[in-house]
DRENDRENMAR-812907 format. One line per 10 residues: number of its first residue (from 1); their letters; for each residue x, y, z of C-alpha. Coordinates in Angstrom, 3 decimals, decimal comma, padded with zeros to 6 digits, always signed. Example, Ala and Ser with C-alpha at 12.3 -4.5 7.8 and 13.67 -1.06 7.14 Angstrom:
2
1) as) +012,300/-004,500/+007,800 ~ +013,670/-001,060/+007,140
END
This chain:
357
1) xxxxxxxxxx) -063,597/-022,094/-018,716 ~ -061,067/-023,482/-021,198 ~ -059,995/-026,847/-020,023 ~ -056,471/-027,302/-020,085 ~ -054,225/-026,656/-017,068 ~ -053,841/-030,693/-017,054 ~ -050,330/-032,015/-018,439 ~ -047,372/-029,800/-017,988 ~ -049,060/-028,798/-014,518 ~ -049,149/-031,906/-013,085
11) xxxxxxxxxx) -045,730/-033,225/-014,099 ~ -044,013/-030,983/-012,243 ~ -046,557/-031,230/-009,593 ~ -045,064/-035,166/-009,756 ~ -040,924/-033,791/-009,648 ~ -041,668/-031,692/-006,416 ~ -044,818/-033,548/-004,897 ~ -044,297/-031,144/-001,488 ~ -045,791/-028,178/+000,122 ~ -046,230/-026,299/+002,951
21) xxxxxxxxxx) -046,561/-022,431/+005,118 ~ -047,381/-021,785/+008,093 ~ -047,828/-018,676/+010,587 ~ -049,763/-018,029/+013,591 ~ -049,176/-016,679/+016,820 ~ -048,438/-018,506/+019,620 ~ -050,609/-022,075/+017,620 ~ -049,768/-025,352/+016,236 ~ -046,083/-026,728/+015,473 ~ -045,055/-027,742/+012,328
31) xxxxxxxxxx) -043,256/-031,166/+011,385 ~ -042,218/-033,078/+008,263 ~ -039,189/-035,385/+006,295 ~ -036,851/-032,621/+005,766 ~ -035,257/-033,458/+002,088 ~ -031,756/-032,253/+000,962 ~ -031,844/-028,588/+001,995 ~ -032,721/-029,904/+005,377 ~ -029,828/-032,077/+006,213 ~ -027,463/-029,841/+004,869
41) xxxxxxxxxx) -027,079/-027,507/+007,295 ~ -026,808/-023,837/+005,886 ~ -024,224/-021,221/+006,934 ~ -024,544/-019,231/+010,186 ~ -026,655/-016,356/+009,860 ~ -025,113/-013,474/+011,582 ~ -028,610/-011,413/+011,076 ~ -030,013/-010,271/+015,155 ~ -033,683/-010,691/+013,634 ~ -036,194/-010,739/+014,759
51) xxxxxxxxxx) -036,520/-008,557/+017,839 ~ -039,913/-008,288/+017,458 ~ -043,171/-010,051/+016,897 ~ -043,791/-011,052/+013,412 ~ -047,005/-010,892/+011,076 ~ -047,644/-013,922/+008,684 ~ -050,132/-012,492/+005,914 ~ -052,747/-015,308/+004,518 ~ -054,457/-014,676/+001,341 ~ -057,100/-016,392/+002,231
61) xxxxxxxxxx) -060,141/-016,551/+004,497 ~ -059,646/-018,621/+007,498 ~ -060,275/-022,604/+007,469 ~ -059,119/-023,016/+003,888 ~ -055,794/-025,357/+003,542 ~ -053,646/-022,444/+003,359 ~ -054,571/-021,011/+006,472 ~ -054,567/-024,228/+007,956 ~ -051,255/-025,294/+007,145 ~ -049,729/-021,791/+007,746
71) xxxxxxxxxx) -051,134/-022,072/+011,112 ~ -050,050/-025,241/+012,009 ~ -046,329/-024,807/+011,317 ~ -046,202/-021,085/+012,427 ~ -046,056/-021,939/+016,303 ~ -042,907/-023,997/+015,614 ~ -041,487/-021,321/+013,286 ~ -042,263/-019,035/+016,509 ~ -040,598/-021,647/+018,919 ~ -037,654/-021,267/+016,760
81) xxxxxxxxxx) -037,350/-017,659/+016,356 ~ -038,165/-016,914/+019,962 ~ -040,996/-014,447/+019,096 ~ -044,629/-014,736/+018,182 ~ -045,837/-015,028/+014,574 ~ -049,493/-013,442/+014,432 ~ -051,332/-014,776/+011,331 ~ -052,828/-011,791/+009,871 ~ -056,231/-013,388/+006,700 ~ -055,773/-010,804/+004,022
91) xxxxxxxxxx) -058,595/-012,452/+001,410 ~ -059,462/-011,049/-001,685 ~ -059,075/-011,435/-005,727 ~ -057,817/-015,120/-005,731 ~ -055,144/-014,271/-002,951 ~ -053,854/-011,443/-004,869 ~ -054,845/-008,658/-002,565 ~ -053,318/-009,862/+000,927 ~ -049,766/-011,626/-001,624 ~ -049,383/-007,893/-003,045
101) xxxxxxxxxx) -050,305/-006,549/+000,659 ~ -047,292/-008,016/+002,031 ~ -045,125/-007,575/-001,949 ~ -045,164/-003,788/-001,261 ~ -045,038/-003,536/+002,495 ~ -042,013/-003,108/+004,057 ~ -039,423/-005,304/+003,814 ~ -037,806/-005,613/+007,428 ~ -038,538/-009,264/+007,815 ~ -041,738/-008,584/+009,709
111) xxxxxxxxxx) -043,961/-009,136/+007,226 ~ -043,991/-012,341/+005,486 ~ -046,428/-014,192/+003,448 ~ -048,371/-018,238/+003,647 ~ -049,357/-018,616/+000,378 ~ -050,273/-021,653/-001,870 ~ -047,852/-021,395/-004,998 ~ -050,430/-022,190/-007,867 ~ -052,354/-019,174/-006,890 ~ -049,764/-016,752/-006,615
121) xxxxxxxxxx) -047,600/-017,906/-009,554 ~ -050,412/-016,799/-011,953 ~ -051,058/-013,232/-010,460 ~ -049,161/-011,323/-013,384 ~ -050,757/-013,371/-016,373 ~ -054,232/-012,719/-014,880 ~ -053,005/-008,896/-014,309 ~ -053,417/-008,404/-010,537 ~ -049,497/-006,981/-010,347 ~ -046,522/-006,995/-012,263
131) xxxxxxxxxx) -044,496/-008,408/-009,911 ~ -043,612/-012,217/-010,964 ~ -042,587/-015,077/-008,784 ~ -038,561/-014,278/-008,967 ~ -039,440/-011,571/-006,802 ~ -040,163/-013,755/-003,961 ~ -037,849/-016,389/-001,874 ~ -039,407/-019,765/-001,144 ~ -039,718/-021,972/+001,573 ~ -041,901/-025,053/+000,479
141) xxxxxxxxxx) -043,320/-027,399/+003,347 ~ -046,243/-029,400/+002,555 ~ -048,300/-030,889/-000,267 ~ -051,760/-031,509/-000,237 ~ -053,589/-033,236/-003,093 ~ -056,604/-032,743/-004,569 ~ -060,282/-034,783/-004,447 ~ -063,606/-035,233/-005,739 ~ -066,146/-034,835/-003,249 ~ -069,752/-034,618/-003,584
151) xxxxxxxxxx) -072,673/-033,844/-001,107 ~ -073,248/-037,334/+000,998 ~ -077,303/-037,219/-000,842 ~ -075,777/-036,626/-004,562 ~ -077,112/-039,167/-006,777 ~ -073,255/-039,826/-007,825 ~ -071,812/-042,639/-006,330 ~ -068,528/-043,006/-008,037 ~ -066,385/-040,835/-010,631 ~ -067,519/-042,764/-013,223
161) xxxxxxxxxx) -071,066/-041,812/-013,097 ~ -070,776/-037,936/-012,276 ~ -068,591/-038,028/-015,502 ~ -071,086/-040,663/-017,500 ~ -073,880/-037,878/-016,568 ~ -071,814/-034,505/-017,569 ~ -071,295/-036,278/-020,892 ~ -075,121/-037,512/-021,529 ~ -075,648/-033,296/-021,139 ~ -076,580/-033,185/-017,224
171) xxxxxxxxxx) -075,301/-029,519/-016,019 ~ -072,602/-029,948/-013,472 ~ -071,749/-027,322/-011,267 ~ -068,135/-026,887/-009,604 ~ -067,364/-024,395/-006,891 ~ -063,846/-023,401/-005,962 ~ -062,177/-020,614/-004,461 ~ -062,101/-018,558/-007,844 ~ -059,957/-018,834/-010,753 ~ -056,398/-020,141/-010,565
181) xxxxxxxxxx) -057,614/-021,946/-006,734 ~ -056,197/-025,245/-006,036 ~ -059,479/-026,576/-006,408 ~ -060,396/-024,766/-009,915 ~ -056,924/-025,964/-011,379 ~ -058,061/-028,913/-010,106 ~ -061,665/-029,126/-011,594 ~ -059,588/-027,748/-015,229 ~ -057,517/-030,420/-015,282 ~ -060,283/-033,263/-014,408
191) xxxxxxxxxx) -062,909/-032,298/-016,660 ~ -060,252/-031,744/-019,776 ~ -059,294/-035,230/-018,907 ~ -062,447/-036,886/-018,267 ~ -063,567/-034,858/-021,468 ~ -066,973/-032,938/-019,960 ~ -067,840/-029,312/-019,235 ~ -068,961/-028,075/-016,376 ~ -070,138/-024,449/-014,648 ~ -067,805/-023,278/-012,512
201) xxxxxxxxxx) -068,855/-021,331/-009,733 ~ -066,451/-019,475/-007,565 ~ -066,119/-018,531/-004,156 ~ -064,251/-016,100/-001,896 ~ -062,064/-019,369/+000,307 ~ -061,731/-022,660/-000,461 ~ -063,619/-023,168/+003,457 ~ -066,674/-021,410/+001,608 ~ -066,911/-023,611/-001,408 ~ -067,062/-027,080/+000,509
211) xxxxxxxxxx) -069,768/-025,151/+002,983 ~ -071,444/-025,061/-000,189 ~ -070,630/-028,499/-001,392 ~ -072,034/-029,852/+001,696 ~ -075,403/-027,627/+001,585 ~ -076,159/-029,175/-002,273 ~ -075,694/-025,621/-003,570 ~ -072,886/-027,121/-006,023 ~ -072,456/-030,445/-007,557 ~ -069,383/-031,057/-006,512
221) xxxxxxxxxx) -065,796/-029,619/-005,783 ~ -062,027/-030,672/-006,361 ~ -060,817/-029,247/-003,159 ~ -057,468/-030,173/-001,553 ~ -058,023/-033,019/+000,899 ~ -057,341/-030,886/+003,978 ~ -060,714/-028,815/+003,119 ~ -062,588/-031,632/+002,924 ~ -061,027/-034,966/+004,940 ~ -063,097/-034,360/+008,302
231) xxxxxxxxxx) -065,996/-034,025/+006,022 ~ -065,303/-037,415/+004,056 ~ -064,578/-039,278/+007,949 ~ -067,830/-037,905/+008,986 ~ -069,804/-038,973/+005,716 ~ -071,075/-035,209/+005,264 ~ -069,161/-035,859/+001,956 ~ -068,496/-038,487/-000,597 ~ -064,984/-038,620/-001,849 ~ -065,410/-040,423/-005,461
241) xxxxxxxxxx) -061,627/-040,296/-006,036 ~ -057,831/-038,471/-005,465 ~ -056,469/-036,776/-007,887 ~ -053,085/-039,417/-007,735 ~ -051,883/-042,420/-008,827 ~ -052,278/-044,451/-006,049 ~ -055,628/-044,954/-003,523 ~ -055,306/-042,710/-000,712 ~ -056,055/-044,802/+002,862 ~ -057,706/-042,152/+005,478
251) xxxxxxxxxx) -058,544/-044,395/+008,639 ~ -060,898/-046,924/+007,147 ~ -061,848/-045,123/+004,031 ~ -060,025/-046,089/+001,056 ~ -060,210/-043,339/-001,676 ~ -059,805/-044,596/-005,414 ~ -057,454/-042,863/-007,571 ~ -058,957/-040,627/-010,641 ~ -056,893/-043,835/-012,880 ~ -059,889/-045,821/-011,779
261) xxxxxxxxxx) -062,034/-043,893/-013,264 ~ -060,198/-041,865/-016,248 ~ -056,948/-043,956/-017,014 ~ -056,219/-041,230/-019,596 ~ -055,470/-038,998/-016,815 ~ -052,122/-041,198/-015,693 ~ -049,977/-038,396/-017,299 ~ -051,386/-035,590/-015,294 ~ -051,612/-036,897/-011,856 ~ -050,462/-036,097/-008,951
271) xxxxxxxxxx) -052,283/-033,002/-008,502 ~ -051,860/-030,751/-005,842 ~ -050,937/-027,669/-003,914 ~ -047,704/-026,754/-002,840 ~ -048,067/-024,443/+000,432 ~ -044,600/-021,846/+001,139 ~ -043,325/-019,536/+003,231 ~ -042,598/-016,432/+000,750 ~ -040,073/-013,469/+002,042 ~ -040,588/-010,613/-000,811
281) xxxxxxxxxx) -038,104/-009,233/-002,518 ~ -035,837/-006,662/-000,853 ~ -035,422/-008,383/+002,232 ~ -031,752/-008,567/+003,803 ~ -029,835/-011,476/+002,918 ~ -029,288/-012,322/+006,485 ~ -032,702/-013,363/+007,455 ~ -033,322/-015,293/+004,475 ~ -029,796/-017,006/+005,669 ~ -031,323/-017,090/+009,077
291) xxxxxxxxxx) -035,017/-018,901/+007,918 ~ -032,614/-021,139/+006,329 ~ -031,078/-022,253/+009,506 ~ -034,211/-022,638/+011,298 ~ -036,905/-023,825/+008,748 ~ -035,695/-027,279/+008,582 ~ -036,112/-027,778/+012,197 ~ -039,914/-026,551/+011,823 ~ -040,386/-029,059/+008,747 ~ -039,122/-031,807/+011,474
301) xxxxxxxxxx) -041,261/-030,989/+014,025 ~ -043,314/-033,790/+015,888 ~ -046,393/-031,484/+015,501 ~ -046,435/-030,209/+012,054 ~ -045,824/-033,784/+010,663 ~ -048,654/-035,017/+012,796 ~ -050,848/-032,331/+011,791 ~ -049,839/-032,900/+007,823 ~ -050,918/-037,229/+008,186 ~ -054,184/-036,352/+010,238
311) xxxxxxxxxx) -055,231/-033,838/+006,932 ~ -053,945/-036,380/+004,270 ~ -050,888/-034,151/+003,815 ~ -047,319/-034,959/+002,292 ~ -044,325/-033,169/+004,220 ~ -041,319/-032,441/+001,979 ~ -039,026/-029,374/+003,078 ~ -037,454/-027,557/+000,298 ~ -035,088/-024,878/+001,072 ~ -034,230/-021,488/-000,494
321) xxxxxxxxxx) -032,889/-022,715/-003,246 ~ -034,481/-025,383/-004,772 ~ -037,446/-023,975/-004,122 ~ -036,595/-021,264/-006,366 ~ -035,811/-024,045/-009,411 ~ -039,365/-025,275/-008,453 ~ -041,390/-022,372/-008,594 ~ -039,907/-021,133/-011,752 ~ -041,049/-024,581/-013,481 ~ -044,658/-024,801/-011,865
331) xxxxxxxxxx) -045,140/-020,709/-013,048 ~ -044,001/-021,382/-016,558 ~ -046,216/-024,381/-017,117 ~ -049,199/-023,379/-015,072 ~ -049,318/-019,591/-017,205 ~ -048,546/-020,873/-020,592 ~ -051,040/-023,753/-019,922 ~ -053,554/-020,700/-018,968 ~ -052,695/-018,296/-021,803 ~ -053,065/-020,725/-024,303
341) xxxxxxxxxx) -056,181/-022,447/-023,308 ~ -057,845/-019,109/-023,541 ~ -058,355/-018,839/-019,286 ~ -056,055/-015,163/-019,224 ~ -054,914/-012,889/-022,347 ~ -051,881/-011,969/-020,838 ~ -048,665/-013,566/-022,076 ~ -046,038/-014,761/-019,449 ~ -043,458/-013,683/-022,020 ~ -044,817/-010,025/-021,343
351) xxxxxxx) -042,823/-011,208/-017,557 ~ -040,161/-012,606/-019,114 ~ -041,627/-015,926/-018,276 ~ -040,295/-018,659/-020,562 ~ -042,050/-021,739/-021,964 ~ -040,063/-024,858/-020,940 ~ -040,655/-027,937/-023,534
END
């Protein structure tokens, strides 16, 4: 693969370091520091929705951080709402089957979508649909950054040497959960900084590529810490560094920063994932007004926070609005990035998808 999501993905990665999703019935509440959206309050909604149960599409297999994270906050949306939200793993094509599932269902507010936004933002340029991201409304919740982990018997006990050995011509392998992933922009924008190659080798869920990180079957993977962190507490995994600026503490593990390693990298770190709440276009104005009232309380939540520090998650609520702004930034860098490396032939201008800078 051509190497160079790094730069202009990362730095707004850095502006809006936040993420977040969730949906389940009846399962785990969600928490977090609410940011500006969340402590101004929104106007009424005047919408009676829902009167029914609702059905949370994930694009994903279950166990990967999006499913995860959707769960976790979904029982808190659900407390909220007064109804169940029943989490409905739609996998397929990098996300883009259950995403375009739920884009051309119908759009009564009963079917809404957990997605992680560097995945979905790329579906046009890597022609799954034509539908872009200002088709979609936004609710951001958590942010989940991604590591370096290696099986606990790999020969590489820091950064530095799995990156000394990909250089001296040793064949590194790197599984994600397929192109455009979390963990394959990840991988993209290590190895362009660290300056090696590697095989990538691509899964169908982010829970199957660390099953296969752990059974030797891949070198390595640059997962987002909520795949992996039980795994690095339990030693089945060695974490040789974040993908950050700073160490990351988990209990009594201290995980070194990429800068330890590759100082080159400081421009391009933070790297993450940025985990929403999408509502597709067409849907009345009245329950996006209405997830605006209530979504701020579910970022809060005692439960949701709690789950987001126990996975080595950041909480940062981002409403309607400026989650909008967001998205539009992270899809214009992260597809020109891709269509000029080489990675997809498809031009984000062909989507009226401008290059910023």
């Amino acid at each position: 693969m051509k190497r160079i999501l790094a730069l202009a993905l990362v730095l707004v990665m850095a502006l809006f370091a936040f993420a977040g999703c969730g949906a389940t019935a009846a399962s785990s509440a969600p928490a977090s520091t609410a940011t500006s959206e969340a402590t101004s309050a929104p106007a009424a909604s005047t919408t009676d929705w829902p009167k029914r149960d609702i059905t949370m599409t994930v694009p994903w297999n279950p166990g990967g951080v999006t499913d995860l994270t959707v769960r976790a906050f979904s029982d808190e949306l659900a407390k909220q709402l007064g109804v169940n939200v029943t989490i409905a793993n739609t996998a397929g094509a990098a996300g883009s089957v259950g995403t375009i599932a739920v884009q051309d269902g119908p759009k009564d507010g009963y079917n809404l979508l957990g997605a992680g936004l560097q995945a979905l933002v790329t579906y046009p340029v890597n022609g799954y649909t034509d539908v872009t991201y200002k088709e979609w409304t936004f609710f951001t919740m958590a942010y989940a950054p991604n590591v370096i982990v290696v099986p606990k018997d790999s020969p590489y006990n820091t950064l530095a040497d799995l990156i000394a050995a990909a250089k001296s011509g040793t064949a590194i392998t790197i599984g994600s959960a397929g192109v455009g992933s979390g963990g394959h922009t990840g991988a993209e924008i290590l190895s362009q900084g660290a300056g090696f190659t590697y095989d990538h080798v691509p899964y169908d869920s982010g829970s199957n590529a660390v099953v296969a990180t752990l059974s030797g079957e891949v070198d390595m993977n640059c997962q987002l810490i909520t795949e992996v962190v039980d795994y690095i507490r339990s030693g089945d995994l060695k974490c040789l560094g974040v993908m950050s600026d700073k160490d990351l503490t988990i209990g009594e593990i201290t995980i070194p920063s990429v800068l330890t390693a590759v100082p080159e990298m400081a421009a391009v770190v933070p790297m993450g994932e940025t985990i929403a709440l999408c509502v597709p276009s067409g849907v009345d104005q009245a329950i996006i007004d209405k997830l605006d009232e209530v979504m701020p309380a579910v970022a809060e939540s005692k439960a949701f926070n709690e789950f987001c520090e126990s996975k080595g998650m950041v909480v940062t609520y981002n409403g309607a609005a400026t989650s909008q702004d967001y998205v539009g930034k992270l899809a214009s860098l992260v597809d020109w990035t891709l269509y000029e490396g080489g990675t997809v032939q498809i031009s984000p201008a062909d989507f009226g998808i401008e290059k910023i800078g």
